[in-house]
SEPA-843488 format. One record per residue (C-alpha): residue in one letter; x, y, z; residue number from 1; chain. Coordinates in Angstrom, 2 decimals. Each point is the difference from the previous one (the first is absolute). Example, Ala and Ser with C-alpha at 12.3 -4.5 7.8 and 13.67 -1.06 7.14 Angstrom:
REM residues 2
<pt><vexlum>A</vexlum><c1>12.30</c1><c2>-4.50</c2><c3>7.80</c3><doke>1</doke><vexba>A</vexba></pt>
<pt><vexlum>S</vexlum><c1>1.37</c1><c2>3.44</c2><c3>-0.66</c3><doke>2</doke><vexba>A</vexba></pt>
***
This chain:
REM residues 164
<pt><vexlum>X</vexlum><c1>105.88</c1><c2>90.64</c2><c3>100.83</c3><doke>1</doke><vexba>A</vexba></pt>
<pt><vexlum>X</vexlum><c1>-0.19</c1><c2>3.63</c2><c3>0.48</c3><doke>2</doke><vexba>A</vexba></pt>
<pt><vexlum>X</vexlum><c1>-2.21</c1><c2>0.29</c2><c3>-3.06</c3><doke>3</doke><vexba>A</vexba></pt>
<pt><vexlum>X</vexlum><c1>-2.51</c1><c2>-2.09</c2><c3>1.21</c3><doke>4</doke><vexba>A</vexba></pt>
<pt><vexlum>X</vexlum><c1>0.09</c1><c2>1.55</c2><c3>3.65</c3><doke>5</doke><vexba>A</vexba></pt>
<pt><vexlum>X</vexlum><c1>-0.75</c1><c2>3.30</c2><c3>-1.75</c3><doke>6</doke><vexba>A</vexba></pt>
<pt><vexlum>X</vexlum><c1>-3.16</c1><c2>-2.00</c2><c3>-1.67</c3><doke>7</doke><vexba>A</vexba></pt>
<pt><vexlum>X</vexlum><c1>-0.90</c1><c2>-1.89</c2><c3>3.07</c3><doke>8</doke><vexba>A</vexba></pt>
<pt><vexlum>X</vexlum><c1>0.13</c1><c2>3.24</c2><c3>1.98</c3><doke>9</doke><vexba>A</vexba></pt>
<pt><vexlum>X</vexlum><c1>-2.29</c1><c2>2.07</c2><c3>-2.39</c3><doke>10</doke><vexba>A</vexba></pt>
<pt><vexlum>X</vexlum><c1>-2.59</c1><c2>-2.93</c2><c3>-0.49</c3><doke>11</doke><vexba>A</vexba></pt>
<pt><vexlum>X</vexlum><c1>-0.78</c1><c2>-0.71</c2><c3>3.68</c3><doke>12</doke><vexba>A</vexba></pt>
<pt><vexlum>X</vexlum><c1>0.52</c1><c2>4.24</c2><c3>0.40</c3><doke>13</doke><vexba>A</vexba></pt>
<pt><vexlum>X</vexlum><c1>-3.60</c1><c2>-0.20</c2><c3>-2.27</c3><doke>14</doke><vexba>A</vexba></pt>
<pt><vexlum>X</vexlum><c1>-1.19</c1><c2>-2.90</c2><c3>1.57</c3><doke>15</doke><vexba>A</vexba></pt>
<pt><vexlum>X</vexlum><c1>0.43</c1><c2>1.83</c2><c3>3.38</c3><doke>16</doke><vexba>A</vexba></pt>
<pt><vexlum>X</vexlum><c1>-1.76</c1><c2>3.17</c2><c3>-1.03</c3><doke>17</doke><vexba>A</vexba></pt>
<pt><vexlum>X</vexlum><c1>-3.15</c1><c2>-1.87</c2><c3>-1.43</c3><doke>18</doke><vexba>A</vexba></pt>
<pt><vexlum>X</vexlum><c1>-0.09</c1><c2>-2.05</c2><c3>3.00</c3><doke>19</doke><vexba>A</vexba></pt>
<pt><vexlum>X</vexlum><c1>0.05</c1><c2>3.52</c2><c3>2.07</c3><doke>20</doke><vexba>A</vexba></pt>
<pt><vexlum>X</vexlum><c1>-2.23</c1><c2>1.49</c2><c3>-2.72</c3><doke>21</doke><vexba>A</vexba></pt>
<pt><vexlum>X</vexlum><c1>-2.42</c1><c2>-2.75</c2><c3>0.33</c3><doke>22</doke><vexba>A</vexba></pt>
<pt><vexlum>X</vexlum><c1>-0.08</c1><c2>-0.02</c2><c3>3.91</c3><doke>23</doke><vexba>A</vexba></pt>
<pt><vexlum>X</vexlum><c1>-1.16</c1><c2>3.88</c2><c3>0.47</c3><doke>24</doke><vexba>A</vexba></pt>
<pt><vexlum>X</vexlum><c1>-3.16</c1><c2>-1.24</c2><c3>-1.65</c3><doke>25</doke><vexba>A</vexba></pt>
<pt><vexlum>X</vexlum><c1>-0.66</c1><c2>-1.60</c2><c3>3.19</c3><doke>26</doke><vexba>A</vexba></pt>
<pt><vexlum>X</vexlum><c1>-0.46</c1><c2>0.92</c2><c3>3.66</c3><doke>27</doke><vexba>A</vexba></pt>
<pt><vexlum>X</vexlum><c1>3.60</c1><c2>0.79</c2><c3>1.76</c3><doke>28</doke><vexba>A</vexba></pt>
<pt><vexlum>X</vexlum><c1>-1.72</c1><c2>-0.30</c2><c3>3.59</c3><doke>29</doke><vexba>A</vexba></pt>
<pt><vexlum>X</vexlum><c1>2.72</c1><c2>0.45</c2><c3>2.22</c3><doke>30</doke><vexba>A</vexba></pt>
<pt><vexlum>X</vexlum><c1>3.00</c1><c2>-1.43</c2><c3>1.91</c3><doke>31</doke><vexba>A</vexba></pt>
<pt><vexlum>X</vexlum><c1>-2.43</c1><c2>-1.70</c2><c3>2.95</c3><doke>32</doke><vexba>A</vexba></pt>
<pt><vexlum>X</vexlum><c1>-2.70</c1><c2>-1.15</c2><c3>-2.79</c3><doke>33</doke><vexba>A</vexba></pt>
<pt><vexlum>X</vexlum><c1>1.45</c1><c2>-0.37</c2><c3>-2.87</c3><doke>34</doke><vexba>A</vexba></pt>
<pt><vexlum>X</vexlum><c1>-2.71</c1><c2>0.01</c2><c3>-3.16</c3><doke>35</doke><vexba>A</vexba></pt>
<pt><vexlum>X</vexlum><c1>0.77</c1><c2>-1.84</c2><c3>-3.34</c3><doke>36</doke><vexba>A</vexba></pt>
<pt><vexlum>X</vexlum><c1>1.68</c1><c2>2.26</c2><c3>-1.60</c3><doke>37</doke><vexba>A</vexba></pt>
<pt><vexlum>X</vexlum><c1>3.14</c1><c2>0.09</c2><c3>2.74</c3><doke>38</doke><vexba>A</vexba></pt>
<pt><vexlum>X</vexlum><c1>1.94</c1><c2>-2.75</c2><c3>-0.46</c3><doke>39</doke><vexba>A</vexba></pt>
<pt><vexlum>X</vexlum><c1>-0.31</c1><c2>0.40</c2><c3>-3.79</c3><doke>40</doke><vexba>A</vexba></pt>
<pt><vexlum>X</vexlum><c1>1.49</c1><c2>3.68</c2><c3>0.36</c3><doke>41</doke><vexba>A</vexba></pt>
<pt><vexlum>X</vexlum><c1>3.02</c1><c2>-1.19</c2><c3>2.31</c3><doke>42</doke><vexba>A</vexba></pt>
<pt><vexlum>X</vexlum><c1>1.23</c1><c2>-2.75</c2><c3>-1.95</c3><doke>43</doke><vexba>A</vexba></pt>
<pt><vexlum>X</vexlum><c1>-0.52</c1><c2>2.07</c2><c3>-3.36</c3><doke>44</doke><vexba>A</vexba></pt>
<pt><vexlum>X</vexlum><c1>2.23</c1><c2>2.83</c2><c3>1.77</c3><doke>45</doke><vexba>A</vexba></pt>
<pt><vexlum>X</vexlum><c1>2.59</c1><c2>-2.60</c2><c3>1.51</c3><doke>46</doke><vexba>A</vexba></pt>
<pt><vexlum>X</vexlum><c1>0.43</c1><c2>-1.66</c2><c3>-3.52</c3><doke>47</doke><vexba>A</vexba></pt>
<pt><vexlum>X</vexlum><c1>0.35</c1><c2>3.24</c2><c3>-1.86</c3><doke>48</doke><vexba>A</vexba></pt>
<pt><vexlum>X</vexlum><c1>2.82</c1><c2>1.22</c2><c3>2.48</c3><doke>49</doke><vexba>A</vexba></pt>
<pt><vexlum>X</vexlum><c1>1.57</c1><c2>-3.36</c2><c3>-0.72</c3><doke>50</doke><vexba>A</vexba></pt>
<pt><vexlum>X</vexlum><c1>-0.14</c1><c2>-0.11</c2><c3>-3.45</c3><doke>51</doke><vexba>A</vexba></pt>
<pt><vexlum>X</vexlum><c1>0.74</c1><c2>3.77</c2><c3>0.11</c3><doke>52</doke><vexba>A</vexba></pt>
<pt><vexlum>X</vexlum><c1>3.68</c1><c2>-1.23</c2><c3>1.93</c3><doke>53</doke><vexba>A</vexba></pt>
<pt><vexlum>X</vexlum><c1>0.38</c1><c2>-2.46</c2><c3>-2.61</c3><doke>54</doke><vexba>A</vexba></pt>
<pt><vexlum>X</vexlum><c1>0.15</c1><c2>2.00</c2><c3>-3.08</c3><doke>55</doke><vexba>A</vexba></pt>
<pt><vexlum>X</vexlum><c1>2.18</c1><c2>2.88</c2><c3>1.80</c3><doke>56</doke><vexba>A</vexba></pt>
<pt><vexlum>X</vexlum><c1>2.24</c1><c2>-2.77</c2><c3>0.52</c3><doke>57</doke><vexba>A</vexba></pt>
<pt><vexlum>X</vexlum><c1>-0.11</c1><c2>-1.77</c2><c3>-2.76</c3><doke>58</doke><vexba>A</vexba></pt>
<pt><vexlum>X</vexlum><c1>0.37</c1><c2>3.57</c2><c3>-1.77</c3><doke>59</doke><vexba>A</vexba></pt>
<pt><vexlum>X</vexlum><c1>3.00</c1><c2>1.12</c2><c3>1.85</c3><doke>60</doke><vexba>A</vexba></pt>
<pt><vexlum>X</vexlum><c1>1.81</c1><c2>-3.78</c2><c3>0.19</c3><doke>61</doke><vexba>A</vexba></pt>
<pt><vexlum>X</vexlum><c1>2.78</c1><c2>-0.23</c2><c3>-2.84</c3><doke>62</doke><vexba>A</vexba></pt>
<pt><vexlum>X</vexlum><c1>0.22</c1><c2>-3.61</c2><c3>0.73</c3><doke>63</doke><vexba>A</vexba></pt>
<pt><vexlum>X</vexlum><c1>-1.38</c1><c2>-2.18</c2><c3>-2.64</c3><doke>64</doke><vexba>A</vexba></pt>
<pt><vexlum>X</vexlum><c1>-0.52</c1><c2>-3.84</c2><c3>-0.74</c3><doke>65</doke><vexba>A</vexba></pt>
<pt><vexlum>X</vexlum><c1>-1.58</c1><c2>-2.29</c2><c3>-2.09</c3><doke>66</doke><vexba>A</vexba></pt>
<pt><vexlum>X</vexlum><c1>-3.81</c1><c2>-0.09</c2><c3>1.32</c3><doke>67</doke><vexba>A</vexba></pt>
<pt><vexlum>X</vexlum><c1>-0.65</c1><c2>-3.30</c2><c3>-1.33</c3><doke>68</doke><vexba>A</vexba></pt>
<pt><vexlum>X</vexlum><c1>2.34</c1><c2>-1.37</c2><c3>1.41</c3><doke>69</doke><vexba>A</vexba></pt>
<pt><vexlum>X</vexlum><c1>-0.26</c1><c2>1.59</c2><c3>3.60</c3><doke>70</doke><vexba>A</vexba></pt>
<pt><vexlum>X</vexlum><c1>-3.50</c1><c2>-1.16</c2><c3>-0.19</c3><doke>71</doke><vexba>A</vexba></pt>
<pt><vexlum>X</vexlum><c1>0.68</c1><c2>-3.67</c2><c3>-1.08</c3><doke>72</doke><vexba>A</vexba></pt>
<pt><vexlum>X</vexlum><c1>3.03</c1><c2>-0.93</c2><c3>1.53</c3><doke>73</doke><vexba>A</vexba></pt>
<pt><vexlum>X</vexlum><c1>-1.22</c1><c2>-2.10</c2><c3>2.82</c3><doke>74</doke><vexba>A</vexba></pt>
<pt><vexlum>X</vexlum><c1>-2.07</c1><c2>-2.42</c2><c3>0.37</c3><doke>75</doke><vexba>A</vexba></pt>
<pt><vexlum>X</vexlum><c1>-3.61</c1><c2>0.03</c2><c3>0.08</c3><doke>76</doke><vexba>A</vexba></pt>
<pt><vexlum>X</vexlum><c1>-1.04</c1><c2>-1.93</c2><c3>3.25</c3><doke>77</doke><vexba>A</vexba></pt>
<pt><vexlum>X</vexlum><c1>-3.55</c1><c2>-1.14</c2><c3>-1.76</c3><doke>78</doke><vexba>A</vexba></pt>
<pt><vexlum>X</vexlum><c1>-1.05</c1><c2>-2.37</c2><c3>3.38</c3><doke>79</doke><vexba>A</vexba></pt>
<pt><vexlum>X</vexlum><c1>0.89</c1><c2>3.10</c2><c3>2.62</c3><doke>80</doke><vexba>A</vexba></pt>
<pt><vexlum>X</vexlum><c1>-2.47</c1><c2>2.22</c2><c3>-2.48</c3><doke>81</doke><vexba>A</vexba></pt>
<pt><vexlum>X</vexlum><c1>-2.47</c1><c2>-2.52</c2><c3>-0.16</c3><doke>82</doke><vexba>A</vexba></pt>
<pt><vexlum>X</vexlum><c1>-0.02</c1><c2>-0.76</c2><c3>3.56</c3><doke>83</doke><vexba>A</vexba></pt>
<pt><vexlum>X</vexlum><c1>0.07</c1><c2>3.25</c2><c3>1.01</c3><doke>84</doke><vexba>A</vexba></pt>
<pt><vexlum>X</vexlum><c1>-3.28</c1><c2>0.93</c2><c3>-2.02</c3><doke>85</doke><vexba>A</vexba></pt>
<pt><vexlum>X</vexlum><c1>-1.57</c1><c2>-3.09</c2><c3>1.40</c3><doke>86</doke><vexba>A</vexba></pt>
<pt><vexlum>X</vexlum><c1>0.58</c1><c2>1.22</c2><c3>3.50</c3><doke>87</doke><vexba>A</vexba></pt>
<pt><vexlum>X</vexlum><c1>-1.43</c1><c2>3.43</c2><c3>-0.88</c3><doke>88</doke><vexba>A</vexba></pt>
<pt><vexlum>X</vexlum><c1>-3.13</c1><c2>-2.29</c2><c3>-1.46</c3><doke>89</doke><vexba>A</vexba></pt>
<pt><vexlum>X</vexlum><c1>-0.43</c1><c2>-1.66</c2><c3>3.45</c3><doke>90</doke><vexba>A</vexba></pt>
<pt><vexlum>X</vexlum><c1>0.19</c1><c2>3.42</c2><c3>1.48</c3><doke>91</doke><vexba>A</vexba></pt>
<pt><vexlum>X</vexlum><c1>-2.91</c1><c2>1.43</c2><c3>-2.06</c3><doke>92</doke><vexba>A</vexba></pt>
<pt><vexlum>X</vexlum><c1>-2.32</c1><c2>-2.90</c2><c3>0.41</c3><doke>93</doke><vexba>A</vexba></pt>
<pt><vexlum>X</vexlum><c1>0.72</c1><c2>-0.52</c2><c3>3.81</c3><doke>94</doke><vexba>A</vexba></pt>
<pt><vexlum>X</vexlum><c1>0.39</c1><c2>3.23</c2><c3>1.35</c3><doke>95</doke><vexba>A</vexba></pt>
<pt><vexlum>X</vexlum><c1>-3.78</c1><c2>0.37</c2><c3>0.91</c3><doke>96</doke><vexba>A</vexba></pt>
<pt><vexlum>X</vexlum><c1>-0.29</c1><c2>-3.35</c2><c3>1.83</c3><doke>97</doke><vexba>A</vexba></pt>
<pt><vexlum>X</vexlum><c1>2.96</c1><c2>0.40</c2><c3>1.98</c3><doke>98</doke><vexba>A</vexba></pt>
<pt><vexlum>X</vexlum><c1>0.30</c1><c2>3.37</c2><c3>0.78</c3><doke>99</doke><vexba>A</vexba></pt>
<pt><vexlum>X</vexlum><c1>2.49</c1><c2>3.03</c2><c3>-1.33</c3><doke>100</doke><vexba>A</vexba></pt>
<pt><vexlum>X</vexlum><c1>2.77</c1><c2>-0.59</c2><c3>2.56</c3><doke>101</doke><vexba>A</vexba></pt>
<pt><vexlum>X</vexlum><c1>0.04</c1><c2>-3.61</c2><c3>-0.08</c3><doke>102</doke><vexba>A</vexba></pt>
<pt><vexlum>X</vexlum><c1>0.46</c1><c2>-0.29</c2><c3>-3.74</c3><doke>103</doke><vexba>A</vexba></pt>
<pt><vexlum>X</vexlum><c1>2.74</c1><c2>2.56</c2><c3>-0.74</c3><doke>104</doke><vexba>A</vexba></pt>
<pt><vexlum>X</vexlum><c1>1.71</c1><c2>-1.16</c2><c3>2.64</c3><doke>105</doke><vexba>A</vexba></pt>
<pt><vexlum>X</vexlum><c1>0.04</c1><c2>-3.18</c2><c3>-1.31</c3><doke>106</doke><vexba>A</vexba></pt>
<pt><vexlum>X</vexlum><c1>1.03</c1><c2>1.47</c2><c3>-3.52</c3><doke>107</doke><vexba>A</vexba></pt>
<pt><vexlum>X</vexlum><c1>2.40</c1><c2>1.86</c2><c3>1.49</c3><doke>108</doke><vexba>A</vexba></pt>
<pt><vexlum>X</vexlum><c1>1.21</c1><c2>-2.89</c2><c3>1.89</c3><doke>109</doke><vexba>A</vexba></pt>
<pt><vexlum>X</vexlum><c1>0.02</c1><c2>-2.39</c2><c3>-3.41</c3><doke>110</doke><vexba>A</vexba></pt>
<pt><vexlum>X</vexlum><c1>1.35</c1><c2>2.19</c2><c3>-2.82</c3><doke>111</doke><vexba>A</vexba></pt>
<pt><vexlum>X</vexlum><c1>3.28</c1><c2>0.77</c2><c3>3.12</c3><doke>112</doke><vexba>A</vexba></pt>
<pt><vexlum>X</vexlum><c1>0.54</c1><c2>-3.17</c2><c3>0.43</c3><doke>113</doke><vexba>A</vexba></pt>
<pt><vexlum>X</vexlum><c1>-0.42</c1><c2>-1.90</c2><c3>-3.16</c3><doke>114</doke><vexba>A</vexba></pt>
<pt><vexlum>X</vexlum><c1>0.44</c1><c2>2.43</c2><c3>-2.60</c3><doke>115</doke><vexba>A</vexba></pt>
<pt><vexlum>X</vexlum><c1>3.50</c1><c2>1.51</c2><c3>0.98</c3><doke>116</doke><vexba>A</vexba></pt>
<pt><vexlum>X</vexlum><c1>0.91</c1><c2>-1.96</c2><c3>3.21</c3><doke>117</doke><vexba>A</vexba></pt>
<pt><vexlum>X</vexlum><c1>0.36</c1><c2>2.22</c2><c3>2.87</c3><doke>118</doke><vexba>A</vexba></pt>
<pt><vexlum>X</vexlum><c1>0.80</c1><c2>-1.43</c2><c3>3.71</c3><doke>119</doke><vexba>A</vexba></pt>
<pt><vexlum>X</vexlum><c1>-3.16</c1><c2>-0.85</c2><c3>1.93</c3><doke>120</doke><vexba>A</vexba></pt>
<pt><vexlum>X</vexlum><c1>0.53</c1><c2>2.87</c2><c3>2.40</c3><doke>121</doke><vexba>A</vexba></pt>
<pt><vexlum>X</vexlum><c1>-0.07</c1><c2>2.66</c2><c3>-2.71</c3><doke>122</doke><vexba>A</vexba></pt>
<pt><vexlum>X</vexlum><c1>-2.44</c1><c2>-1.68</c2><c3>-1.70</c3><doke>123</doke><vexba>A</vexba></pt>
<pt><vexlum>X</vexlum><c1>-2.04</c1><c2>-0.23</c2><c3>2.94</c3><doke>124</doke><vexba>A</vexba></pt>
<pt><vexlum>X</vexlum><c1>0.88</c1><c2>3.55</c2><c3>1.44</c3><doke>125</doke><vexba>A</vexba></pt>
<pt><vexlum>X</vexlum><c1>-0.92</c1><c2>1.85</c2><c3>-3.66</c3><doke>126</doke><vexba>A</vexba></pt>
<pt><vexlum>X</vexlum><c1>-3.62</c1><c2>-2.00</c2><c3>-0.48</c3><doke>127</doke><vexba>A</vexba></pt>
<pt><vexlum>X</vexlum><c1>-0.84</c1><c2>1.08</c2><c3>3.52</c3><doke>128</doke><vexba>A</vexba></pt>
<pt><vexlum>X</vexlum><c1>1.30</c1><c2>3.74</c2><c3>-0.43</c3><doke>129</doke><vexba>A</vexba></pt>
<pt><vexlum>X</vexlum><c1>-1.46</c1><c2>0.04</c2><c3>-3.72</c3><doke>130</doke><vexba>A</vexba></pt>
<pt><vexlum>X</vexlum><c1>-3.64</c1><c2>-1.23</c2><c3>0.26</c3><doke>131</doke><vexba>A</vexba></pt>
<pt><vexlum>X</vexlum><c1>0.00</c1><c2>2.10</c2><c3>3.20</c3><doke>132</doke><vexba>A</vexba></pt>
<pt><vexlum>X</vexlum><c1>1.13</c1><c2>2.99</c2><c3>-1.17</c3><doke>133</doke><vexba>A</vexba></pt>
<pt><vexlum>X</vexlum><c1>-1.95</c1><c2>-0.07</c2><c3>-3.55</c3><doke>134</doke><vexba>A</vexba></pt>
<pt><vexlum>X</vexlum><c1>-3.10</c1><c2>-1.08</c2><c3>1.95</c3><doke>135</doke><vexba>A</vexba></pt>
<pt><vexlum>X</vexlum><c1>0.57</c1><c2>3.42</c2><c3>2.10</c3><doke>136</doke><vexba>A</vexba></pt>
<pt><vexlum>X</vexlum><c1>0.62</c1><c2>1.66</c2><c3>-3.21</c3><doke>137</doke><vexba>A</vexba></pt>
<pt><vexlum>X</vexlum><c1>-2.92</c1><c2>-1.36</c2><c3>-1.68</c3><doke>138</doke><vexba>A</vexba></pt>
<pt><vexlum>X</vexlum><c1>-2.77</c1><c2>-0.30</c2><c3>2.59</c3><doke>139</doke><vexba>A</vexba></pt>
<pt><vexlum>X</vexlum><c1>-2.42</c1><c2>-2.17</c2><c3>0.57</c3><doke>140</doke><vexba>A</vexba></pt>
<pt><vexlum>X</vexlum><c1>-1.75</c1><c2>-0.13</c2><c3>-3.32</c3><doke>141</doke><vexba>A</vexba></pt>
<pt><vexlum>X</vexlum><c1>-2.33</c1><c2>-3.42</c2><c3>1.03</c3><doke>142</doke><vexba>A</vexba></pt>
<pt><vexlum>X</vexlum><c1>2.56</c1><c2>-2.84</c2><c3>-0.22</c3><doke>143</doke><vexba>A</vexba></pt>
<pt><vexlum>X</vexlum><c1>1.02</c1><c2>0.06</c2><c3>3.84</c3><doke>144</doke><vexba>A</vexba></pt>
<pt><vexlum>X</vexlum><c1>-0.77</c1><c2>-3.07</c2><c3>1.66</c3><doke>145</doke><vexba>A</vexba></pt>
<pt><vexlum>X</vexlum><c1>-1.76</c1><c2>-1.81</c2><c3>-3.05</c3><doke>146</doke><vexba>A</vexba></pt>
<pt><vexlum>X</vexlum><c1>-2.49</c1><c2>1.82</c2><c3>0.31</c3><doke>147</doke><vexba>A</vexba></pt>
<pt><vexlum>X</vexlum><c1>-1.08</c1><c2>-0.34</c2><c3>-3.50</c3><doke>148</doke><vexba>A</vexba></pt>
<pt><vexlum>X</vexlum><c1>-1.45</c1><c2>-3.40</c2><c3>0.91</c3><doke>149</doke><vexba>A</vexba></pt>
<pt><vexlum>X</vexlum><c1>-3.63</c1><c2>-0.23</c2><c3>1.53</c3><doke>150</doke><vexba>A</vexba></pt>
<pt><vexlum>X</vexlum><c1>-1.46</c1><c2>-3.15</c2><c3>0.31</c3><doke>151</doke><vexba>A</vexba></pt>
<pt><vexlum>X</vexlum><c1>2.66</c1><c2>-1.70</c2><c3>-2.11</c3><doke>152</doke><vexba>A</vexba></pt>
<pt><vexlum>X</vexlum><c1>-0.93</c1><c2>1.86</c2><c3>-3.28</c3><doke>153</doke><vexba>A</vexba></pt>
<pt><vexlum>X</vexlum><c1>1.91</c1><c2>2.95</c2><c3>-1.49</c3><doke>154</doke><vexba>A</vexba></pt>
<pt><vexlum>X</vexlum><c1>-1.66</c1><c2>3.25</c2><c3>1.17</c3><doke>155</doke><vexba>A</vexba></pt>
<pt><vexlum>X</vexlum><c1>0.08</c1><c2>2.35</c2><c3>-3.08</c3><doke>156</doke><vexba>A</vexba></pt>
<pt><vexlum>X</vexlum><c1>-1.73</c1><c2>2.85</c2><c3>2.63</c3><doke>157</doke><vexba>A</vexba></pt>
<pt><vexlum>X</vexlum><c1>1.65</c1><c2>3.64</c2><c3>0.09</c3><doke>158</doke><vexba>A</vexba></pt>
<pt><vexlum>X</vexlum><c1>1.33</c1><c2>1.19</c2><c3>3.08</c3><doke>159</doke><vexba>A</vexba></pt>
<pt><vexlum>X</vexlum><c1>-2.73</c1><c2>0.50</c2><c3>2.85</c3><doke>160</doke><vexba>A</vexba></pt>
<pt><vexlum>X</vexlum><c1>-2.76</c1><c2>-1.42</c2><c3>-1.80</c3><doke>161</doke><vexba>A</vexba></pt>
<pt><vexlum>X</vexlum><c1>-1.19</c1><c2>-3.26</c2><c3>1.32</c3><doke>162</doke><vexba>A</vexba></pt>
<pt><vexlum>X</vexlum><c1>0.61</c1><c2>-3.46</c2><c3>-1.58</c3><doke>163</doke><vexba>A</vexba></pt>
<pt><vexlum>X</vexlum><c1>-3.24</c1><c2>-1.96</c2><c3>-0.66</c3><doke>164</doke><vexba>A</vexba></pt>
***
């Protein structure tokens, strides 16, 4: 295992820096109005420090193991992954008729429950703290409310222009 750590870590380290490399071509903005090239420089930083941890560790670790069979030893739960990615489907194609916070709480609320069963009052407690919270994070970006429906078509209109 700790040879392919060391791999892992130095592939997504030059993912990470292309992803950082290719965000400075666009617009930082700032912390109150974020511009496109933001989020892309963030999560390119946050996944090189990551990946950065991973191959120090996996560097300085003396324990080894078959990789294999680390990997492979359980059980492949095919109808959780497929369900799961069906879920995320429903998200993408709903999420601008019923509205940002509606939708991911009801992900949220779903993958909790039904994925790896949690009791109703954490599941309920975490989809109302998590859509909440990212929704905060996120801003409104034009899915609050549904607002992506006007006159019960799909308005493919940029933010503050006008839907015809």
């Amino acid at each position: 295992m700790k040879k392919a750590d060391q791999w892992s870590g130095i592939f997504l380290l030059i993912i990470s820096a292309s992803i950082v490399w290719g965000s400075l071509s666009s617009p930082y903005g700032s912390i109150n109005k974020p511009g496109p090239g933001f989020f892309p420089f963030w999560i390119g930083v946050l996944l090189g420090g990551m990946s950065l941890g991973l191959l120090i560790k996996s560097t300085i670790s003396v324990k080894g193991g078959n990789f294999l069979r680390e990997i492979f030893g359980g059980k492949i739960r095919w109808g959780k992954v497929i369900f799961v990615l069906a879920c995320l489907l429903f998200y993408a194609l709903s999420l601008d008729y019923l509205g940002y916070l509606f939708v991911t709480f009801l992900l949220m609320l779903i993958l909790l429950r039904f994925v790896d069963p949690q009791p109703w009052r954490i599941v309920l407690l975490w989809a109302l703290v998590g859509s909440i919270v990212s929704y905060l994070i996120f801003g409104r970006r034009g899915h609050e409310k549904g607002e992506g429906v006007r006159r019960g078509q799909v308005c493919s209109c940029r933010r503050g222009q006008v839907c015809s």
